[in-house]
Backbone as CSV, one residue per row, in Angstrom:
resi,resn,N_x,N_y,N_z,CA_x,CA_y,CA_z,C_x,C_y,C_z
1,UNK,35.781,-39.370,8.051,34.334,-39.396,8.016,33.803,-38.597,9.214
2,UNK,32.717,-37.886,8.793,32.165,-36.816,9.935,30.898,-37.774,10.542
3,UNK,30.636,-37.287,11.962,29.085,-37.795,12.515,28.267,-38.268,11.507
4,UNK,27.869,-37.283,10.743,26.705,-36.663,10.159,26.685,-38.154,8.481
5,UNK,28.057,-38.247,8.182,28.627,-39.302,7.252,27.916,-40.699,7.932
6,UNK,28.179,-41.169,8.816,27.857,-42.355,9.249,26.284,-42.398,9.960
7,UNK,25.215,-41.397,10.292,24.141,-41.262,10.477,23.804,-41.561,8.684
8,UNK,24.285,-41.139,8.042,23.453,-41.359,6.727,23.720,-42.420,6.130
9,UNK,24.890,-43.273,6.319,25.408,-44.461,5.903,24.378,-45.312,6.885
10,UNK,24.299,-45.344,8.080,23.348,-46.131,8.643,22.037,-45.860,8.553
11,UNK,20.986,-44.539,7.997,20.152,-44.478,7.788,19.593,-45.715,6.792
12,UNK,20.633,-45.062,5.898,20.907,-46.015,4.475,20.328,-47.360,4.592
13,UNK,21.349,-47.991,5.298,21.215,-49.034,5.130,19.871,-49.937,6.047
14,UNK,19.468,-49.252,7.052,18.359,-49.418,7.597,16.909,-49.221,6.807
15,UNK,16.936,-48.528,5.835,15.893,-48.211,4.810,16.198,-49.783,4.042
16,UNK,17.434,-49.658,3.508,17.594,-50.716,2.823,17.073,-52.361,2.781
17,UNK,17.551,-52.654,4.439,17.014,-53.926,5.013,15.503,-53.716,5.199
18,UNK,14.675,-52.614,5.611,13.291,-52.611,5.474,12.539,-53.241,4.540
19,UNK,12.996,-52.212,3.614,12.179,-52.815,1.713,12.540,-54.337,1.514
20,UNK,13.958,-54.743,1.830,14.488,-56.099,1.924,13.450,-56.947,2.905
21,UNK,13.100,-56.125,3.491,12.249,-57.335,4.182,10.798,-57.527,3.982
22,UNK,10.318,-56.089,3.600,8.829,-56.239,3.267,8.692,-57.055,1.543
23,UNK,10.046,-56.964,1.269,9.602,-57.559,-0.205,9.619,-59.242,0.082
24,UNK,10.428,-59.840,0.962,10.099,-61.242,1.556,8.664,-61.427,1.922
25,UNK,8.280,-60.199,2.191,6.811,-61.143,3.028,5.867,-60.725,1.742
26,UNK,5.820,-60.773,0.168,5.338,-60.907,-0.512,4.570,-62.046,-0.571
27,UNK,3.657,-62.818,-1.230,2.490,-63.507,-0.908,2.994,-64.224,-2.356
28,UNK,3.024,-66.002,-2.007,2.838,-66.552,-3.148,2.103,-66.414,-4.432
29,UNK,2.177,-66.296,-5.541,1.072,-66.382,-6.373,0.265,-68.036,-6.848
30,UNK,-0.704,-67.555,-7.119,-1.140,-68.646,-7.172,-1.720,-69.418,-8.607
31,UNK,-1.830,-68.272,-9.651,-2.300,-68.014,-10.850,-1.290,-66.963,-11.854
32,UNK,-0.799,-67.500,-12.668,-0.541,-66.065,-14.232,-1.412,-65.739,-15.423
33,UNK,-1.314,-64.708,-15.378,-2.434,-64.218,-16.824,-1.489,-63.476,-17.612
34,UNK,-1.422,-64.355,-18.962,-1.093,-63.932,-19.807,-1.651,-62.642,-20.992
35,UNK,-1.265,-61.342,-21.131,-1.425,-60.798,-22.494,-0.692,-60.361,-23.268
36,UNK,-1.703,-59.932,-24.662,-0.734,-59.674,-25.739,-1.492,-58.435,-25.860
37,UNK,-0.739,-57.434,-26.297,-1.879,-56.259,-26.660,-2.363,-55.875,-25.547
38,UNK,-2.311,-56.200,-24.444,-3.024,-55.488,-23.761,-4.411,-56.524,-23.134
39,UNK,-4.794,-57.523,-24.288,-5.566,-58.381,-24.219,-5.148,-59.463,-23.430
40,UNK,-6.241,-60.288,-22.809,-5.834,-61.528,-22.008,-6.104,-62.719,-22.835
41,UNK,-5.069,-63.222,-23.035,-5.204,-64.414,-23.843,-4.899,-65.602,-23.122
42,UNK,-4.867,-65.670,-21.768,-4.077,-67.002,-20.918,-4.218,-66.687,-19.882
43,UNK,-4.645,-67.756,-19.066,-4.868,-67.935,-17.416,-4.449,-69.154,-17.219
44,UNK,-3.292,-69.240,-16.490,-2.575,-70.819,-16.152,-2.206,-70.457,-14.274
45,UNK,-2.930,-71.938,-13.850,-2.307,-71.914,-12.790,-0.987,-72.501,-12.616
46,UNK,-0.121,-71.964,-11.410,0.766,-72.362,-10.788,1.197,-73.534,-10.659
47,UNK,0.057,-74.153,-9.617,0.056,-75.257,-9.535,0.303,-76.347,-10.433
48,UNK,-0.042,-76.479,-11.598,0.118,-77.591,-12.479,1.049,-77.012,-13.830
49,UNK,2.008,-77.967,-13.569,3.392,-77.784,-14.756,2.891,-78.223,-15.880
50,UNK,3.534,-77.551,-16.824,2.880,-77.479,-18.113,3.727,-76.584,-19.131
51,UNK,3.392,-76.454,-20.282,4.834,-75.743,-21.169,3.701,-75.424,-22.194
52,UNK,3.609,-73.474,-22.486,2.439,-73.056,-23.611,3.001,-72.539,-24.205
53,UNK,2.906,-73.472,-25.550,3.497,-71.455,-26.666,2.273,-70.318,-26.963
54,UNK,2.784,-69.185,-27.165,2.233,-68.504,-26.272,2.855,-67.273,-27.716
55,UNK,1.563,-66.273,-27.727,1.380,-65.087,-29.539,1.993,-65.964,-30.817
56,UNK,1.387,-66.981,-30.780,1.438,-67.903,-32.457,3.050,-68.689,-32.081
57,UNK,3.313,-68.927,-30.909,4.622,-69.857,-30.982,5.962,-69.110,-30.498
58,UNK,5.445,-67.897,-30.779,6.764,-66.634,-30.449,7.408,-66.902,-29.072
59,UNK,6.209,-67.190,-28.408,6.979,-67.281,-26.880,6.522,-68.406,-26.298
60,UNK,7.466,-68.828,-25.273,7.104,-70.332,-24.555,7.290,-70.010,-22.958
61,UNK,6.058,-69.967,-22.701,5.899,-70.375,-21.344,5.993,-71.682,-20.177
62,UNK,6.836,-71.982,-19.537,6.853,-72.744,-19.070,6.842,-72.749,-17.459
63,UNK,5.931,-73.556,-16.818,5.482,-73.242,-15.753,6.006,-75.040,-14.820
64,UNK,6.608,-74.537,-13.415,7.369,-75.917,-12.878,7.272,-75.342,-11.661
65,UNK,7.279,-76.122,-10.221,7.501,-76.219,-9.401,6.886,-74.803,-8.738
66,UNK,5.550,-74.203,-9.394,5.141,-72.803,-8.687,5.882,-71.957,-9.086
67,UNK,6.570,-71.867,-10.385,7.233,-70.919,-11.066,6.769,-71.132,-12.485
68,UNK,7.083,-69.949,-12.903,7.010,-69.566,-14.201,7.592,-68.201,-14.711
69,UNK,8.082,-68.779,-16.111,9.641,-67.983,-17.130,8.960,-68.856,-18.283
70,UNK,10.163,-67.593,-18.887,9.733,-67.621,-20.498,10.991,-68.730,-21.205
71,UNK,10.944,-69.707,-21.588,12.100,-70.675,-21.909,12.568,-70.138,-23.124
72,UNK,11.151,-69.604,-24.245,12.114,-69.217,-25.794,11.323,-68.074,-26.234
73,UNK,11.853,-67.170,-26.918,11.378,-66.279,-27.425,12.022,-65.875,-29.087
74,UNK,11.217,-65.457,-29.487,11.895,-64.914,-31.050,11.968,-63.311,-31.424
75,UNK,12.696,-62.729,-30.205,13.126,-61.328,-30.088,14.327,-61.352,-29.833
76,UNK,14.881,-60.119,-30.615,16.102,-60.183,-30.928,17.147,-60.231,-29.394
77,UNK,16.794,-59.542,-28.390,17.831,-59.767,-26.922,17.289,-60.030,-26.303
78,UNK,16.170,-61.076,-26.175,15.665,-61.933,-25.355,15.935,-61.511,-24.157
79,UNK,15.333,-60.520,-23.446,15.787,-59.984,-22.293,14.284,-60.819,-21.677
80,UNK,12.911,-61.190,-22.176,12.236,-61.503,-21.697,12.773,-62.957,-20.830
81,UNK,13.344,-63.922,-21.608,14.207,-65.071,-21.269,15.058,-65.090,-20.065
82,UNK,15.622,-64.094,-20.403,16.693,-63.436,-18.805,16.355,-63.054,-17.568
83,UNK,14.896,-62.648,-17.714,14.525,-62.361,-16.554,13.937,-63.183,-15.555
84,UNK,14.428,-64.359,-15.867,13.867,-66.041,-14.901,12.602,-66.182,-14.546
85,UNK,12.719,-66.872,-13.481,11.231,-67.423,-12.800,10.760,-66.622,-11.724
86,UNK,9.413,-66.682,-11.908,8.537,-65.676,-11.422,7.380,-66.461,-10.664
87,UNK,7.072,-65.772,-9.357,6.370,-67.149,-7.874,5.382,-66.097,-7.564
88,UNK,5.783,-64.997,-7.182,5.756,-64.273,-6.239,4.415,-63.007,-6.620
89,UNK,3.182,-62.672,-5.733,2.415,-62.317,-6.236,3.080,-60.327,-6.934
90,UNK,2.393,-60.536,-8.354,2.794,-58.809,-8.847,4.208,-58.565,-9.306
91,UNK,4.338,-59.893,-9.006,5.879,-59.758,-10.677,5.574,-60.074,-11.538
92,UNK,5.896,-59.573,-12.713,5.837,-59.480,-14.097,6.987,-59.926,-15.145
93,UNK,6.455,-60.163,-16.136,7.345,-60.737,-17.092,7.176,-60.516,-18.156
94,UNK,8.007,-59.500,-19.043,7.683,-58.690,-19.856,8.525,-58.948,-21.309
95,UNK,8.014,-58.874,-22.524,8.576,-59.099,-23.635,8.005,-58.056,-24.538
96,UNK,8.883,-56.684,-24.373,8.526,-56.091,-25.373,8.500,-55.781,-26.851
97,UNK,9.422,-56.213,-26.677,8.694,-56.579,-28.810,7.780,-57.653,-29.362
98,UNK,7.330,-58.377,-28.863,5.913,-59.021,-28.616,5.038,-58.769,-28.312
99,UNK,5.191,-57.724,-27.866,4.128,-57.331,-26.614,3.186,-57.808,-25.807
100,UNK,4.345,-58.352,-25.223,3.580,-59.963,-24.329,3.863,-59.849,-22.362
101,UNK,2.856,-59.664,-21.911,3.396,-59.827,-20.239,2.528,-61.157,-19.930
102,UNK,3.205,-61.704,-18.649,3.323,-62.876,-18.231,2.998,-62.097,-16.468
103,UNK,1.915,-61.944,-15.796,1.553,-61.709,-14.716,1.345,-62.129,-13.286
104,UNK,2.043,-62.700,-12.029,2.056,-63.589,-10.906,0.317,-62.348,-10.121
105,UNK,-0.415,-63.346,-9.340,-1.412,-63.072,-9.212,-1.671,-64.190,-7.987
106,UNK,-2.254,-63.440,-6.445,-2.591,-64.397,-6.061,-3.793,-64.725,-5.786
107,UNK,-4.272,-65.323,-4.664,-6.022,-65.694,-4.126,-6.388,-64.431,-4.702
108,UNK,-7.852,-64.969,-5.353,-8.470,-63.793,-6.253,-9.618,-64.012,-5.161
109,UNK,-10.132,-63.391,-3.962,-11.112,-63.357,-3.513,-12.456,-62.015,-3.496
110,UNK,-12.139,-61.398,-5.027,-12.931,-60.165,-5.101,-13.387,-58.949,-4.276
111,UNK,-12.571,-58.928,-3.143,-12.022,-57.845,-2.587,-10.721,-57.172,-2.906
112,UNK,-11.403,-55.412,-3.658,-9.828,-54.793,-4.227,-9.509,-54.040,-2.903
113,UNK,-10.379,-53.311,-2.408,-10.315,-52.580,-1.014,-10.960,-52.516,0.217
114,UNK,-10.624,-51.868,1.232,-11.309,-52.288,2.724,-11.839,-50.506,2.997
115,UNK,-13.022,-50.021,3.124,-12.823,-48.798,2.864,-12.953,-48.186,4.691
């Protein structure tokens, strides 16, 4: 291995632990909004556990402990299912052959920008 090999292996990994860390200081969510189409059909808070079916039964939302995942779906590789529980503000949860997202969202205090 040359100098120049291990400056970039440690660049590396210093980039790496960065993003690793700014993605920790992500911000609870506090609210999900559900759509279908594009449309909003569901606003559930966090806070209170609860279990919705969700585009005529197709999908089941279930919301516990400040999380929320999709428990059942009626698409064929349920990849929406696989992708677990979701806390964290601006993760998403996506079922595309439904066309259904499941949205983490936090304090909505109607400020988008600081100019």
């Amino acid at each position: 291995m040359r100098r120049r090999d291990l400056f970039l292996i440690g660049g590396l990994l210093l980039l790496s632990l960065a993003l690793f860390g700014l993605s920790c200081l992500r911000q609870s969510g506090t609210f999900v909004v559900v759509r279908v189409d594009g449309m909003e059909v569901g606003r559930y808070s966090l806070d209170a556990d609860g279990v919705y079916p969700l585009n005529g039964g197709s999908n089941v939302l279930v919301i516990e402990d400040g999380c929320a995942y999709l428990s059942d779906a009626n698409c064929p590789d349920k990849l929406c299912v696989k992708q677990g529980r979701v806390s964290r503000d601006g993760q998403v949860i996506t079922c595309l052959p439904n066309r259904l997202t499941v949205t983490v969202y936090g304090q909505a205090d109607g400020v988008d920008a600081y100019l």
